[in-house]
SETOR-76141 format. One record per atom (N, C-alpha, C): z, x, y; residue in one letter. Coordinates in steps of 0.02 Angstrom, whole numbers, plus 50000, padded with zeros to 5 digits. Example, Ala and Ser with C-alpha at 12.3 -4.5 7.8 and 13.67 -1.06 7.14 Angstrom:
503905066049716A/503905061549775A/503905066049835A/503545064249888S/503575068449947S/503945064550002S/
end
This chain:
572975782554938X/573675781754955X/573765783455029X/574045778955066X/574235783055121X/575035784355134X/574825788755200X/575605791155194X/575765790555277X/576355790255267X/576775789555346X/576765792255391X/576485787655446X/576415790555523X/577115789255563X/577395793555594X/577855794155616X/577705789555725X/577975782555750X/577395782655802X/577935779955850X/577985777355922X/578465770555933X/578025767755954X/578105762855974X/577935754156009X/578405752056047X/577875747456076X/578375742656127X/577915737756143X/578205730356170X/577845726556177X/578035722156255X/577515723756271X/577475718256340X/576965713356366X/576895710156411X/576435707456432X/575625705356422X/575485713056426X/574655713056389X/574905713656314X/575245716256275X/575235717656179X/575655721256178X/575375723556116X/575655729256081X/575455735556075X/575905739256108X/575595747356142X/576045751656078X/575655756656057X/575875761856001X/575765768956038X/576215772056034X/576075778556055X/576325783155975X/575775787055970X/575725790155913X/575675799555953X/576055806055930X/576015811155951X/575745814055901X/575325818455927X/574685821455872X/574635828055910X/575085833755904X/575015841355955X/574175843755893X/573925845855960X/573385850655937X/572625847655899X/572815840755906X/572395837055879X/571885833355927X/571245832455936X/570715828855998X/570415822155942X/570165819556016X/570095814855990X/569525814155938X/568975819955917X/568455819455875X/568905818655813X/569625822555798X/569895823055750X/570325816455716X/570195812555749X/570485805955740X/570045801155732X/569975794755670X/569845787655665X/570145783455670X/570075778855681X/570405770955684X/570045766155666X/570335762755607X/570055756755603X/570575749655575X/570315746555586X/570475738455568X/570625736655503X/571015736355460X/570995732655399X/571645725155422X/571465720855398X/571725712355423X/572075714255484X/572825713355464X/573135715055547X/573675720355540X/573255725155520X/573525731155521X/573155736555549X/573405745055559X/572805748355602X/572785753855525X/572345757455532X/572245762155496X/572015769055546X/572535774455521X/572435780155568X/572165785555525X/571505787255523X/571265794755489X/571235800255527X/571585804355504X/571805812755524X/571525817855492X/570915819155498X/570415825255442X/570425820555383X/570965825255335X/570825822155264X/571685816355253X/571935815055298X/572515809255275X/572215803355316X/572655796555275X/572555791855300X/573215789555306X/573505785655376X/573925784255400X/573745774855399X/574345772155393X/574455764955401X/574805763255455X/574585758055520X/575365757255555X/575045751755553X/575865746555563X/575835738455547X/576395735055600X/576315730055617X/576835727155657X/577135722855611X/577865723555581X/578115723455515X/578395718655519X/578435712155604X/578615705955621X/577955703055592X/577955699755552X/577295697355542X/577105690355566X/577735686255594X/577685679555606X/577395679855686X/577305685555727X/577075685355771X/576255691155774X/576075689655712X/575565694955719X/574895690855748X/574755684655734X/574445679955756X/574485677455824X/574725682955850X/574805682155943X/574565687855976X/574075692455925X/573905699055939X/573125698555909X/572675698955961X/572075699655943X/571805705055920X/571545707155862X/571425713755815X/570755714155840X/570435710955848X/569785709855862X/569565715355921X/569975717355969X/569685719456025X/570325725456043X/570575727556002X/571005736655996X/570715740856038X/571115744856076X/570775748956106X/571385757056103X/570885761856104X/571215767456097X/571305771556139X/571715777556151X/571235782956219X/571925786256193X/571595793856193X/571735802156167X/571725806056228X/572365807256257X/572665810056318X/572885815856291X/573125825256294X/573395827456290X/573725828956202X/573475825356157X/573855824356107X/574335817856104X/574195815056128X/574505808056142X/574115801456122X/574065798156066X/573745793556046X/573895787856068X/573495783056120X/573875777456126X/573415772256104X/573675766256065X/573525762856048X/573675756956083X/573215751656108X/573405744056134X/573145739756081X/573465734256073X/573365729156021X/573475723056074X/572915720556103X/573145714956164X/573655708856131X/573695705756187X/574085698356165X/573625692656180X/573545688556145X/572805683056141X/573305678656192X/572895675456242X/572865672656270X/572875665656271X/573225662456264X/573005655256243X/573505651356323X/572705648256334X/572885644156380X/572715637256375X/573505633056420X/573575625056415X/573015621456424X/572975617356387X/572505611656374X/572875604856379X/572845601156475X/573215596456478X/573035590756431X/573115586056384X/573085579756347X/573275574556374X/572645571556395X/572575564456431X/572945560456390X/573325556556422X/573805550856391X/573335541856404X/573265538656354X/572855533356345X/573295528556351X/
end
Protein backbone atom coordinates (compact mmCIF):
# COMPACT_ATOMS: atom_id res chain seq x y z
CA UNK A 1 0.00 0.00 0.00
CA UNK A 2 1.34 3.22 -0.37
CA UNK A 3 0.72 6.26 1.28
CA UNK A 4 0.85 10.04 0.63
CA UNK A 5 3.64 12.20 -0.17
CA UNK A 6 2.92 15.54 0.54
CA UNK A 7 5.27 17.53 -2.70
CA UNK A 8 4.68 20.71 -5.30
CA UNK A 9 5.47 20.91 -8.98
CA UNK A 10 5.65 23.07 -11.61
CA UNK A 11 6.14 22.86 -15.10
CA UNK A 12 8.24 24.66 -17.59
CA UNK A 13 10.29 24.48 -20.45
CA UNK A 14 12.65 21.55 -19.77
CA UNK A 15 9.42 19.28 -17.67
CA UNK A 16 8.26 18.56 -14.84
CA UNK A 17 10.14 19.64 -11.70
CA UNK A 18 8.79 18.14 -8.16
CA UNK A 19 10.13 19.45 -5.17
CA UNK A 20 9.51 17.05 -2.37
CA UNK A 21 10.76 18.30 1.57
CA UNK A 22 12.29 15.49 3.47
CA UNK A 23 13.98 17.46 6.99
CA UNK A 24 16.65 15.15 8.31
CA UNK A 25 16.59 12.77 5.67
CA UNK A 26 20.06 12.16 2.97
CA UNK A 27 20.06 11.01 0.12
CA UNK A 28 21.25 7.18 1.02
CA UNK A 29 17.79 7.31 2.79
CA UNK A 30 15.85 7.71 -0.24
CA UNK A 31 14.79 5.47 -3.58
CA UNK A 32 13.27 6.26 -6.68
CA UNK A 33 11.95 4.39 -9.12
CA UNK A 34 9.87 4.17 -12.31
CA UNK A 35 6.66 2.27 -12.43
CA UNK A 36 4.75 3.31 -16.18
CA UNK A 37 4.40 7.07 -15.81
CA UNK A 38 4.43 7.44 -12.46
CA UNK A 39 7.47 7.94 -9.81
CA UNK A 40 7.75 5.81 -6.84
CA UNK A 41 9.40 7.39 -3.70
CA UNK A 42 10.92 4.87 -0.91
CA UNK A 43 11.61 6.38 2.55
CA UNK A 44 13.30 3.49 4.88
CA UNK A 45 10.30 1.35 5.29
CA UNK A 46 7.25 3.58 3.32
CA UNK A 47 6.52 3.76 -0.12
CA UNK A 48 5.35 6.96 -1.60
CA UNK A 49 3.50 7.39 -5.11
CA UNK A 50 3.67 10.79 -7.03
CA UNK A 51 1.83 11.03 -10.44
CA UNK A 52 1.11 13.83 -12.81
CA UNK A 53 -2.74 13.38 -12.40
CA UNK A 54 -3.13 15.36 -16.09
CA UNK A 55 -2.70 12.30 -17.79
CA UNK A 56 -3.47 13.53 -21.37
CA UNK A 57 -0.19 15.23 -21.26
CA UNK A 58 1.90 12.58 -19.68
CA UNK A 59 3.13 11.42 -23.10
CA UNK A 60 5.08 14.69 -23.46
CA UNK A 61 7.29 13.68 -20.50
CA UNK A 62 10.03 11.30 -21.02
CA UNK A 63 10.17 8.74 -17.91
CA UNK A 64 12.92 7.19 -19.43
CA UNK A 65 15.65 9.61 -18.42
CA UNK A 66 14.36 11.18 -14.56
CA UNK A 67 16.77 12.69 -12.81
CA UNK A 68 17.08 13.41 -9.09
CA UNK A 69 19.46 15.47 -6.70
CA UNK A 70 19.17 15.64 -2.63
CA UNK A 71 20.16 19.24 -1.54
CA UNK A 72 19.75 20.06 2.18
CA UNK A 73 16.60 17.92 2.61
CA UNK A 74 15.18 19.06 -0.46
CA UNK A 75 14.25 16.41 -3.00
CA UNK A 76 14.14 17.53 -6.44
CA UNK A 77 12.85 15.69 -8.96
CA UNK A 78 13.02 16.54 -13.03
CA UNK A 79 10.83 14.60 -15.33
CA UNK A 80 12.12 16.22 -18.80
CA UNK A 81 9.83 17.26 -21.68
CA UNK A 82 10.52 14.97 -24.91
CA UNK A 83 11.46 16.79 -27.51
CA UNK A 84 9.92 16.35 -30.65
CA UNK A 85 11.18 18.04 -33.48
CA UNK A 86 9.53 19.20 -37.07
CA UNK A 87 9.82 16.98 -39.80
CA UNK A 88 9.22 19.25 -42.97
CA UNK A 89 6.82 16.88 -45.56
CA UNK A 90 7.74 17.23 -49.06
CA UNK A 91 4.67 18.09 -51.07
CA UNK A 92 4.49 15.89 -54.50
Amino acid sequence: MYNRLYYKYNINDQGLNYQIELPGKSKEDVKIFREEEAIVVKIEDKKYIITYEDFAYSSSYDFDTVKAKMKNGLLTITIPKIKKEQQQIEIE
